[in-house]
C-alpha positions in Angstrom: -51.0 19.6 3.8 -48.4 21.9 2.7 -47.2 23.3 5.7 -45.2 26.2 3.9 -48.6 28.1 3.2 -51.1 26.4 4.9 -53.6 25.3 2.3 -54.4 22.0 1.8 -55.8 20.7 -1.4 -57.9 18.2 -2.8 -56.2 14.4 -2.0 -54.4 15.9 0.8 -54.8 15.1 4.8 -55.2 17.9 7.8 -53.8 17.5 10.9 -56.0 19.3 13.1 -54.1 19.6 16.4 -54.4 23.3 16.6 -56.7 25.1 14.5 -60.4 24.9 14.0 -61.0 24.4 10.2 -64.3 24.8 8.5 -64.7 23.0 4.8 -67.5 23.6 2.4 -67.2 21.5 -0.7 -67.5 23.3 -3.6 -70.5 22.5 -6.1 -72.4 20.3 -3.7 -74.5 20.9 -0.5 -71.5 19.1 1.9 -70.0 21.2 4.6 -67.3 19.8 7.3 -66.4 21.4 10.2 -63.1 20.5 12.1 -62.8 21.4 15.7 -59.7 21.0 18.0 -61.2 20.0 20.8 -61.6 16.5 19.1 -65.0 17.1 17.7 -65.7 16.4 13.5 -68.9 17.9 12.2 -70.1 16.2 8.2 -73.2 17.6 6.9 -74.5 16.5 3.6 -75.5 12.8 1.9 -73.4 10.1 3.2 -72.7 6.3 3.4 -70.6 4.8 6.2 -67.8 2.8 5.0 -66.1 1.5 8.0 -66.8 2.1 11.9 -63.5 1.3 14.1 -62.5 2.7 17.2 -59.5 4.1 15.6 -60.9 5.1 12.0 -63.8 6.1 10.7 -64.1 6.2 6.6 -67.7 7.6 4.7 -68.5 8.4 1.2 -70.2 11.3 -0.4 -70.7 11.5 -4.1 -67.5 10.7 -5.8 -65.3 11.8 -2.5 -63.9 9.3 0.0 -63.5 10.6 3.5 -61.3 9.1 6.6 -61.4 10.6 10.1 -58.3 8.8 12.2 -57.0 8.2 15.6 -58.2 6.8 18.9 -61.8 6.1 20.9 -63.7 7.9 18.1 -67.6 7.6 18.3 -70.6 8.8 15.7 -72.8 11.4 17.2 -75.9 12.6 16.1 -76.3 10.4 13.4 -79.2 11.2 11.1 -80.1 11.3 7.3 -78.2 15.1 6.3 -75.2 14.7 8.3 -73.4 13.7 11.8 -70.3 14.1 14.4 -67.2 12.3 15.2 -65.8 12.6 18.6 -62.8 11.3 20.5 -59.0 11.6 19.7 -59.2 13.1 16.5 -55.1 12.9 14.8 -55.4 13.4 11.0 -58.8 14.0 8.2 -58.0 12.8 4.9 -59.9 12.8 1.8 -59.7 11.9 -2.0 
């Protein structure tokens, strides 16, 4: 994240600490929704990479995702999408 203007761009993290931050991708039928409360709403096609505590990583289409920090859980877990609760400290993407 640039934190000059604000904007974050394609390889780049967001630290979510005080904003709410919604994310459609363009060119595909993925939306993210970042909340501050420590809540991390993906809706689209996806495959779970790794489940920790402290991280959580996924895939959809060619874009890797990483949701970070502590006592995270998957909510809501179904075939178009799900959330990520707990201690939520950086999402990253590439």
């Amino acid at each position: 994240m640039n934190e000059n203007d604000g904007r974050f761009g394609y390889s780049d993290s967001v630290d979510i600490k005080n904003s709410d931050v919604v994310f459609p991708l363009t060119g595909s039928d993925t939306y993210i929704q970042i909340f501050s409360c420590g809540r991390f709403v993906f809706e689209g096609k996806y495959s779970i990479g790794e489940y920790l505590s402290e991280r959580i990583s996924f895939k959809t289409g060619k874009r890797n995702f990483s949701v970070s920090g502590s006592r995270l859980r998957l909510k809501n877990l179904s075939n178009e999408g799900f959330s990520v609760i707990g201690n939520i400290s950086s999402v990253s993407f590439e």
